[in-house]
C-alpha positions as CSV (number, residue, x, y, z in Angstrom):
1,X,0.0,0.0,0.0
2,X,1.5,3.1,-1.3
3,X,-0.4,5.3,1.3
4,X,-1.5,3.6,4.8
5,X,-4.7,5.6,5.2
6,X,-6.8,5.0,8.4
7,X,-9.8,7.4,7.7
8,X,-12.1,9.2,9.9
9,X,-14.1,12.4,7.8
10,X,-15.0,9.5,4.7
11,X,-16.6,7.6,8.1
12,X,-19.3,10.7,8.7
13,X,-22.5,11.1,7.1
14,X,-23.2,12.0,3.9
15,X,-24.0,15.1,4.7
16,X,-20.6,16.2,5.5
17,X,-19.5,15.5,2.2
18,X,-20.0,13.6,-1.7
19,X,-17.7,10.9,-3.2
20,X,-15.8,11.2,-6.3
21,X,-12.9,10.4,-7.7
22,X,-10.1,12.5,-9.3
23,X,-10.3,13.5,-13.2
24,X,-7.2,11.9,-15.1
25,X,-4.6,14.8,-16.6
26,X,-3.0,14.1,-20.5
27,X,1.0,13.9,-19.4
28,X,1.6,14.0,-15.3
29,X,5.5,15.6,-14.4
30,X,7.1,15.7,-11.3
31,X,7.9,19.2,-10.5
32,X,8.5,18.7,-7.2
33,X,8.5,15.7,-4.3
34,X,8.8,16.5,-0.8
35,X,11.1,12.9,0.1
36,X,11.3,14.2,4.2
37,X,7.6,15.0,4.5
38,X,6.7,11.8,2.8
39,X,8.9,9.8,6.0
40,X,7.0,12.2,8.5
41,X,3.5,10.4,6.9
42,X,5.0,7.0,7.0
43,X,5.2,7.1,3.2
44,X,8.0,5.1,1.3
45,X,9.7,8.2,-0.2
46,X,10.9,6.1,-2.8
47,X,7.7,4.3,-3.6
48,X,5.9,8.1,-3.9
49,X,8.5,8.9,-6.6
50,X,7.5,5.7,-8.8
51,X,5.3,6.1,-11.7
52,X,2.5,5.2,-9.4
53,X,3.0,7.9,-6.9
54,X,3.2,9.9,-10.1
55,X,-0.2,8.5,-11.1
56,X,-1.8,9.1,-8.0
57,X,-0.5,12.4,-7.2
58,X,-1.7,13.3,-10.7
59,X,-5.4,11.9,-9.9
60,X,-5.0,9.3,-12.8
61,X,-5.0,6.3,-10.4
62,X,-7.4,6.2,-7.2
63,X,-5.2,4.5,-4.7
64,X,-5.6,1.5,-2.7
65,X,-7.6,2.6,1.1
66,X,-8.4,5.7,-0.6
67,X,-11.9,7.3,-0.2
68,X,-12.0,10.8,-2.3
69,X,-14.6,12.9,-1.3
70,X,-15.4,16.7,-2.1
71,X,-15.9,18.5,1.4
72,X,-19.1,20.7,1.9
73,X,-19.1,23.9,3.5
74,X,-20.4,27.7,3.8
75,X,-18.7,30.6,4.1
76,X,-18.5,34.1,4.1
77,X,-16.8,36.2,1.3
78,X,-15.7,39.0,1.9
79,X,-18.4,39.8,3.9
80,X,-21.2,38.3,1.9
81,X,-22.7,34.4,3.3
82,X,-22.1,31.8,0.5
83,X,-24.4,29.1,1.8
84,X,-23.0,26.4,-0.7
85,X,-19.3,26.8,-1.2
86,X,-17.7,23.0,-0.7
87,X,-14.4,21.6,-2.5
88,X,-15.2,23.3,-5.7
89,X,-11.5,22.2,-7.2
90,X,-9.8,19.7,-4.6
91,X,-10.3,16.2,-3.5
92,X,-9.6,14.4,0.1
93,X,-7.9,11.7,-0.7
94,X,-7.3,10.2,2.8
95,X,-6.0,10.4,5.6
96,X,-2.6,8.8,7.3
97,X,-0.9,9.1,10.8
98,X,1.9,11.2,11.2
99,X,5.0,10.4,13.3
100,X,3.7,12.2,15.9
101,X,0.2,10.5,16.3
102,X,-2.0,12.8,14.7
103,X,-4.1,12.7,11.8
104,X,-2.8,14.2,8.3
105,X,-5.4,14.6,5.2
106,X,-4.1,14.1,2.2
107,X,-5.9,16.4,-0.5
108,X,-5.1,16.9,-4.2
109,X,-5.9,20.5,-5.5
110,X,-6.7,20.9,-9.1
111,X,-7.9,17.5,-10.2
112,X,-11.3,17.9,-11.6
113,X,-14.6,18.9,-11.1
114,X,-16.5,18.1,-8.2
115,X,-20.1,18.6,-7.3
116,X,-19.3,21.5,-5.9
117,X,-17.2,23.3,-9.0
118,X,-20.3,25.5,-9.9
119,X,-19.8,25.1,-13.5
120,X,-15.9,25.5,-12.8
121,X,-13.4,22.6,-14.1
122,X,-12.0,21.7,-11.5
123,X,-8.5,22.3,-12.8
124,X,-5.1,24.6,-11.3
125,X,-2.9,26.3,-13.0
126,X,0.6,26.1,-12.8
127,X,1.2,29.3,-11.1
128,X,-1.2,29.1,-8.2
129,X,0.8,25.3,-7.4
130,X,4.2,26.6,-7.6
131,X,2.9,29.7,-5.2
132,X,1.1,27.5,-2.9
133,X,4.2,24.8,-2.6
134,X,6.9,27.6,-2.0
135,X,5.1,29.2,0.7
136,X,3.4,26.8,2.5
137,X,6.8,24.9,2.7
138,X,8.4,28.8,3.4
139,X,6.0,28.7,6.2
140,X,6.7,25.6,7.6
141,X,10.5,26.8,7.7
142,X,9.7,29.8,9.7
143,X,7.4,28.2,12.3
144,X,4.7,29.2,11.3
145,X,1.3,26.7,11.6
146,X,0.3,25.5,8.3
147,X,-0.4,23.3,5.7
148,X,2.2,21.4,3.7
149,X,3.3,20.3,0.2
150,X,3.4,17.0,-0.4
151,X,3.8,17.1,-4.3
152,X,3.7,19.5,-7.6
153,X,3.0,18.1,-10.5
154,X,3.0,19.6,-14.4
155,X,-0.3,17.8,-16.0
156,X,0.2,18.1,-19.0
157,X,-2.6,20.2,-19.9
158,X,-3.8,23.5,-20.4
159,X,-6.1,25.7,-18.2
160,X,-7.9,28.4,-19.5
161,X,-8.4,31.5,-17.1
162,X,-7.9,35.5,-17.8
163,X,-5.7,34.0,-20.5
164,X,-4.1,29.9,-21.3
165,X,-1.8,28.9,-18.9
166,X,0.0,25.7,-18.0
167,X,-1.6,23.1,-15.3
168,X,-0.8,21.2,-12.5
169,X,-1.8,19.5,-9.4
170,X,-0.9,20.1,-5.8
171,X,-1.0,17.5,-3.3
172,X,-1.5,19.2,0.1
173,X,-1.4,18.0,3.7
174,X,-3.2,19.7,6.7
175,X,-4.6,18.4,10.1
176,X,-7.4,18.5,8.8
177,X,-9.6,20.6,6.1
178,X,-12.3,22.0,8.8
179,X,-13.0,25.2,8.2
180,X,-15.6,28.3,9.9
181,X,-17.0,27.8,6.9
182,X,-17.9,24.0,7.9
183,X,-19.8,24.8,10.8
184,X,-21.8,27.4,8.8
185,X,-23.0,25.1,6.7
186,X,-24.7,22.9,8.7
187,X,-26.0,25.9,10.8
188,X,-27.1,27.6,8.0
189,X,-29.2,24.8,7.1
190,X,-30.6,24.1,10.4
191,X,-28.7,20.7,10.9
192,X,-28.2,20.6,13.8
193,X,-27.4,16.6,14.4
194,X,-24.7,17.2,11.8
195,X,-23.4,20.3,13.6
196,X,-22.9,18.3,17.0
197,X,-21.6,15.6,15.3
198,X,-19.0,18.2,13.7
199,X,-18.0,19.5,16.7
200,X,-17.2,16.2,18.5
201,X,-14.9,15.3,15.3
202,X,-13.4,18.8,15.5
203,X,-12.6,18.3,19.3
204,X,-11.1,14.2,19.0
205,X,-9.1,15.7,16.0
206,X,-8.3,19.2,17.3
207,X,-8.7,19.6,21.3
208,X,-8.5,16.2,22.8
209,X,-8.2,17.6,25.9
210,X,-11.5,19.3,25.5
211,X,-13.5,16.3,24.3
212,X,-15.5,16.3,28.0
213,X,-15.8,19.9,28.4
214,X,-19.2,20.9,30.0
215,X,-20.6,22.6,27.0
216,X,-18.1,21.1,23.6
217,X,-19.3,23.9,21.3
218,X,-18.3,26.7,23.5
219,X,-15.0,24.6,24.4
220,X,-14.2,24.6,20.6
221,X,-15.0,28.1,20.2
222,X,-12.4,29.2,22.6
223,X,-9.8,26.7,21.0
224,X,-10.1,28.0,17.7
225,X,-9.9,31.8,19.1
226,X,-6.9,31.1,21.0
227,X,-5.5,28.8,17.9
228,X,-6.5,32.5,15.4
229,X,-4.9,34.6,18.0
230,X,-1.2,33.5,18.0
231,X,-1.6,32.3,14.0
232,X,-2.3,35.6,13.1
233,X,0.1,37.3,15.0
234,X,2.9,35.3,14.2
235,X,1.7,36.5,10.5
236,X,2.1,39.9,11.3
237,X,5.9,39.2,12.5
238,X,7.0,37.9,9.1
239,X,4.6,40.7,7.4
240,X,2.6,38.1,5.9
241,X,-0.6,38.9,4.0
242,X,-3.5,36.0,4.3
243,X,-5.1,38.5,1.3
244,X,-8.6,36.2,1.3
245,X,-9.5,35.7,5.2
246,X,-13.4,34.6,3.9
247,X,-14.3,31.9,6.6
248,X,-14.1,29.4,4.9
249,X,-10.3,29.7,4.2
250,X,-10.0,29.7,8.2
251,X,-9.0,26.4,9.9
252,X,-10.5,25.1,13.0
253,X,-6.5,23.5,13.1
254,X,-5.2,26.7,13.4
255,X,-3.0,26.3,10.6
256,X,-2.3,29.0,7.7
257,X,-4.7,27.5,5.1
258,X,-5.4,28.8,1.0
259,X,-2.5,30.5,-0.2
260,X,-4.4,31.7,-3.2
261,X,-3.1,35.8,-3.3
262,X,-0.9,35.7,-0.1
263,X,1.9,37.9,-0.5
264,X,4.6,39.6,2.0
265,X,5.2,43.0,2.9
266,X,8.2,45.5,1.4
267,X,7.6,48.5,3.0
268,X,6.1,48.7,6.0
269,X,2.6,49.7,5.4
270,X,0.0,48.7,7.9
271,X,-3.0,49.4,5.0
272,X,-1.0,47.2,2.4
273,X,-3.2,45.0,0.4
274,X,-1.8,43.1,-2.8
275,X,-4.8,40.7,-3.7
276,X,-6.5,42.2,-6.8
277,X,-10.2,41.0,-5.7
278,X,-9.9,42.7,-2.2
279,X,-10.8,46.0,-3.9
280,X,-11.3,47.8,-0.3
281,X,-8.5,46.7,2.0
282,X,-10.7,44.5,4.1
283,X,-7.3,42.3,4.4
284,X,-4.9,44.4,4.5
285,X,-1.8,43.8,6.7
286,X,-3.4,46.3,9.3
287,X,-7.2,45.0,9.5
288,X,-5.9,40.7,9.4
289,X,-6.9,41.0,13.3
290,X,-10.2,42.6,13.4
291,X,-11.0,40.0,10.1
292,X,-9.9,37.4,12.1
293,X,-12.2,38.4,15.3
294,X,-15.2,39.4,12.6
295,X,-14.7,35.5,11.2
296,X,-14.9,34.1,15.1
297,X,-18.2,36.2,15.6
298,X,-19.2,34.1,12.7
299,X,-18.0,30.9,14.1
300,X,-20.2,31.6,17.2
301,X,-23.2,32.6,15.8
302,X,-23.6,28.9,13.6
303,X,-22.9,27.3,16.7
304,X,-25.4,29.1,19.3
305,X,-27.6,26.4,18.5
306,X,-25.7,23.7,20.6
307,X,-24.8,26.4,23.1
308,X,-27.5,26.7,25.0
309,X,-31.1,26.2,24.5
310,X,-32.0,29.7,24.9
311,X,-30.5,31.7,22.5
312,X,-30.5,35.0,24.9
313,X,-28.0,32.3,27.4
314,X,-26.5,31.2,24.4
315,X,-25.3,35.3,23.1
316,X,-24.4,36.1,26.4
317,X,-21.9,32.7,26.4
318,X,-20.6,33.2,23.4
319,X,-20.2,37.0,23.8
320,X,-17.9,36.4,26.9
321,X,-15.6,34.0,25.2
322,X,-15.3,36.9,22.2
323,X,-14.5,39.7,24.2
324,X,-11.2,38.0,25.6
325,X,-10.0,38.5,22.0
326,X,-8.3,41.3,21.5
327,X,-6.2,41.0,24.5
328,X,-5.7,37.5,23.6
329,X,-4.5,39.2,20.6
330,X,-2.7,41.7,22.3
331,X,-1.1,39.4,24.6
332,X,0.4,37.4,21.6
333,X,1.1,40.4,19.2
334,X,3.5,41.5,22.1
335,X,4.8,38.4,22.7
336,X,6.0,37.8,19.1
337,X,6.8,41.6,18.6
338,X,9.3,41.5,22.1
339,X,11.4,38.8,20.7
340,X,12.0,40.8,17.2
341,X,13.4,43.4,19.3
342,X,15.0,40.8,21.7
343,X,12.9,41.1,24.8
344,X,11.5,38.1,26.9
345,X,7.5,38.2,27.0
346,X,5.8,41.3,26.8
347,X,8.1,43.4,28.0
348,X,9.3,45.2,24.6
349,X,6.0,46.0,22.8
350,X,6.7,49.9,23.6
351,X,10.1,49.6,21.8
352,X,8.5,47.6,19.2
353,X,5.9,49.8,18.2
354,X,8.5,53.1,18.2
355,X,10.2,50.7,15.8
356,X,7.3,50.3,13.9
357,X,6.1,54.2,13.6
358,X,9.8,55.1,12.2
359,X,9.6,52.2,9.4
360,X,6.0,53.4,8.5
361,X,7.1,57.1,7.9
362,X,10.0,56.0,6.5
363,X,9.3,53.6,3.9
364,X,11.9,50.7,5.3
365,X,11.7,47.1,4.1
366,X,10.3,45.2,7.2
367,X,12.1,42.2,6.8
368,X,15.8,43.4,6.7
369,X,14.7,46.0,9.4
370,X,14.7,43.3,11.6
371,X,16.9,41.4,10.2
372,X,19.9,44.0,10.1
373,X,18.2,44.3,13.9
374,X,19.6,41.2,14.8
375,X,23.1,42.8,14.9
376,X,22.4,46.0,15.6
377,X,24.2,46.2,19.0
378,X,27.3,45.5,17.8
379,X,27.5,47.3,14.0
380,X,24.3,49.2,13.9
381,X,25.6,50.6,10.2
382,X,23.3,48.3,8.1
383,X,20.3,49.2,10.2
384,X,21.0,52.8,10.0
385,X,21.3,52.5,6.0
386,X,17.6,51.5,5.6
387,X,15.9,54.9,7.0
388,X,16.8,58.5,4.9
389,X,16.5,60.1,8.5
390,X,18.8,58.7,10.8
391,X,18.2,61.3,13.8
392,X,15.3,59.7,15.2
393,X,16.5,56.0,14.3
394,X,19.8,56.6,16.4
395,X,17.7,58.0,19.3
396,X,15.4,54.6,18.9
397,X,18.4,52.7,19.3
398,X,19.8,54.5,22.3
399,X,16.4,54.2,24.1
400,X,16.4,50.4,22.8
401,X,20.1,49.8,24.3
402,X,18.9,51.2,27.6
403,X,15.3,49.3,27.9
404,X,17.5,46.5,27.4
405,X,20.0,47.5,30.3
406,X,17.1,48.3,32.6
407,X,15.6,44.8,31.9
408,X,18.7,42.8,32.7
409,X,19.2,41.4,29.2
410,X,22.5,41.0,28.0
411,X,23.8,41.6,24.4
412,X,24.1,37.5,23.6
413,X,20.8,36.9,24.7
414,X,19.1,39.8,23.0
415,X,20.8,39.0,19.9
416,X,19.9,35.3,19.8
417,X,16.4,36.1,20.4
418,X,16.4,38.1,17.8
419,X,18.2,36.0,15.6
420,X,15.6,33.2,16.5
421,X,12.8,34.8,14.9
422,X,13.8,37.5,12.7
423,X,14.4,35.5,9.2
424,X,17.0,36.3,7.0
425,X,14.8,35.4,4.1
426,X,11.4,34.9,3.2
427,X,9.4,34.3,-0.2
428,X,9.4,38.1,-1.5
429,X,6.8,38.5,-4.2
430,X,9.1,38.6,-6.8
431,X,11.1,36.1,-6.4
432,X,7.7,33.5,-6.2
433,X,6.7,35.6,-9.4
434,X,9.7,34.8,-11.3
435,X,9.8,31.3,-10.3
436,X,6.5,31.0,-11.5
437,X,7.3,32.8,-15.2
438,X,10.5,30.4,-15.2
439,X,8.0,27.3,-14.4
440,X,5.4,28.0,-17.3
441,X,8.2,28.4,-19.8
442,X,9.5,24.4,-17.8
443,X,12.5,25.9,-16.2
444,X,12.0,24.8,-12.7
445,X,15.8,25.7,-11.7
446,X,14.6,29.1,-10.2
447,X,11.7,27.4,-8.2
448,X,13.9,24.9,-6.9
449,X,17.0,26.9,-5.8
450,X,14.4,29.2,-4.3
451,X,12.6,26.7,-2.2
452,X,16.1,25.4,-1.4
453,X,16.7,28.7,0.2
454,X,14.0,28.9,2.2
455,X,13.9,25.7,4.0
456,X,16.8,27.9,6.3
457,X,15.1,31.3,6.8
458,X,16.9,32.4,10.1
459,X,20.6,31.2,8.5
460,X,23.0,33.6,7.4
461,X,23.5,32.0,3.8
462,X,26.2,33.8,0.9
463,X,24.1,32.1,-1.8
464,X,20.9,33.8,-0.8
465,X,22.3,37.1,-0.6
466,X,19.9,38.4,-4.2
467,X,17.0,37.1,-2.8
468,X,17.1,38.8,0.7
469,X,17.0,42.1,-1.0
470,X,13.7,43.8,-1.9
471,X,12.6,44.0,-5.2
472,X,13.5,47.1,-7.5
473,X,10.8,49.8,-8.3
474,X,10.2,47.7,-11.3
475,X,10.0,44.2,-10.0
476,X,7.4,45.4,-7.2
477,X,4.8,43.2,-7.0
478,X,1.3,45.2,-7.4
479,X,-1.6,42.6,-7.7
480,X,-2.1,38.9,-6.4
481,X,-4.2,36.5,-8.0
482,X,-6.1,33.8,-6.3
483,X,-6.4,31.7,-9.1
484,X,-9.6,30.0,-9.5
């Protein structure tokens, strides 16, 4: 057996999702394999490399334990409630047991039509699999929660959107595919069996130690908020931008989830937005916590219902558990702010947020900001070259020094902190755009060398020395593309 699936989702009800099987693609490629991911899964590396993990990962072949099924949910976009969304383009293949216990789904984007494709075909193209592989796998590198890559594969055919375009298929691998949007679907439909019988998957899968919590649907609420809370702060320290926070790209796993237009920031700008379809901001870097509150609210409301029986109890419940949010958010945005600037805790979000104001008024690249950071106590030259105005910096830094005097923390330790979370690299938008022009035109050396690269973000690396630096006034990156 090529995959050892041991399936739980393909065991609920048929409400929860429809069976059917992948559509075959003309010529599968590899493009890409990821050999130590495949161990993690208890997959024979060498096995997933054959030409039968080549026709599986390809959806030509429906593997032996497999159960595809399209997954049904709701959501809200951008605002507006979707009642019927579901796996429109993607298909569950299975799931299997990672090394550490847990379940993994295995889910192939791009392979066909489902009953949920709305007159769609299903189908990727290359561009939005090249993105999604280098940047989940980018994440994965820098900490973050997320899905992973499994595979990329070239089909073979072509896939027709704003113009023809190259396709592939993406095999991605998540805790599990629950979304906001899941439990909005059954609310919205007044299904309420299937609702609790949600929740008590979400909790064996998600909160184990939950599972016997007085009320489940309020305990999962609260799990999910504190699981938002630190992933969307930990977005904001790399300057990461979700660019399609609907609730339905939301995880109940707490993992980063639909990389359709993500992109990362150059300049610091707190109202930066790069996905062409967010016409208004609403994701901007700036707004991704208040989005990510507004999608909890959401989360709450479809499951008053199993609350309590009287929805007035229920509101006032739920209300509680949402109004710990923004200091849970606050609480976490200080924690992973203090160590960019090298303090313990909580105790440098005032010298964080100076930091902050001067790289907003002064147009600095937030990633080598903090990454020149890192040594700035001992040669605080390549900090002080990033900002036109070096006054105010150099009184910053003299404040910083001290703050860390007063606080007891030594030079070593504040640099290691630093060094610990302030990456060296990270996917800039140009770089995944020209791996991406490279990979329609079959050149895959760029992609590769780049994914190389960022499977060490916090390592001081000669080699990666062109892709640390921002792009040039032409190469900027104005408009992401979800690709559907």
């Amino acid at each position: 057996m090529l995959f050892p699936f041991q399936n739980t989702y393909a065991r609920l009800p048929r409400t929860f999702h429809v069976r059917v099987d992948p559509s075959p693609v003309s010529a599968p490629e590899w493009i890409a394999v990821n050999r130590n991911l495949a161990e993690d899964l208890g997959i024979d590396p060498d096995a997933l490399e054959s030409a039968e993990g080549l026709a599986v990962l390809s959806g030509n072949r429906v593997p032996e334990g497999a159960e595809p099924l399209a997954a049904a949910y709701s959501g809200h976009q951008f605002g507006g409630f979707s009642p019927v969304l579901g796996d429109g383009r993607a298909i569950l293949l299975g799931e299997v047991i990672h090394r550490d216990g847990r379940h993994r789904d295995i889910q192939l984007k791009g392979s066909g039509p489902t009953p949920f494709s709305r007159r769609g075909d299903g189908r990727s193209a290359l561009g939005p699999v090249l993105r999604e592989y280098l940047v989940s796998e980018a994440m994965h590198a820098l900490g973050i929660p997320t899905t992973r890559a499994l595979a990329a594969v070239w089909s073979g055919d072509m896939v027709y959107r704003e113009e023809v375009e190259p396709g592939g298929v993406f095999t991605r691998v998540a805790s599990s595919h629950l979304r906001i949007g899941t439990c909005e679907y059954f609310s919205s439909r007044g299904d309420f069996e299937s609702l609790r019988l949600l929740v008590d998957y979400a909790l064996r899968r998600h909160d184990p130690e939950r599972v016997d919590a007085e009320n489940p649907a309020l305990a999962l609420l609260e799990g999910v908020m504190e699981r938002q809370a630190s992933l969307v702060a930990r977005w904001m320290g790399l300057g990461f931008i979700h660019g399609v926070m609907n609730t339905d790209n939301m995880s109940l796993s707490g993992e980063t989830i639909d990389y359709g237009p993500c992109a990362f920031l150059d300049r610091y700008d707190p109202a930066k937005k790069f996905s062409f379809i967010d016409r208004n901001g609403r994701y901007a870097y700036g707004n991704q916590p208040n989005i990510a509150h507004w999608n909890l609210a959401r989360l709450a409301e479809a499951l008053l219902p199993l609350v309590a029986e009287e929805e007035t109890t229920a509101i006032r419940l739920v209300t509680e558990v949402l109004e710990r949010f923004p200091d849970l958010f606050r609480r976490e945005w200080s924690r992973t702010f203090s160590a960019k600037v090298g303090f313990p805790g909580e105790s440098g979000r005032e010298p964080a947020e100076r930091l902050l104001a001067l790289m907003e008024d002064q147009f600095v690249d937030f990633t080598l900001a903090f990454r020149h950071l890192r040594n700035a106590l001992s040669a605080e030259g390549p900090f002080l070259a990033l900002f036109t105005w070096s006054d105010p910096v150099r009184h910053w830094l003299s404040g910083w020094r001290s703050a860390l005097s007063e606080h007891g923390i030594s030079e070593e330790e504040a640099s290691s902190r630093m060094r610990a979370v302030n990456p060296v690299i990270i996917p800039r938008n140009h770089r995944i755009e020209a791996a991406i022009a490279a990979g329609k035109d079959r050149d895959f050396e760029p992609f590769h060398r780049l994914h190389r690269l960022l499977a060490s973000p916090y390592e001081e690396n000669s080699g990666s020395r062109d892709f640390e630096s921002p792009p040039l006034p032409a190469e900027e990156v104005q408009a992401t593309f979800c690709g559907t």
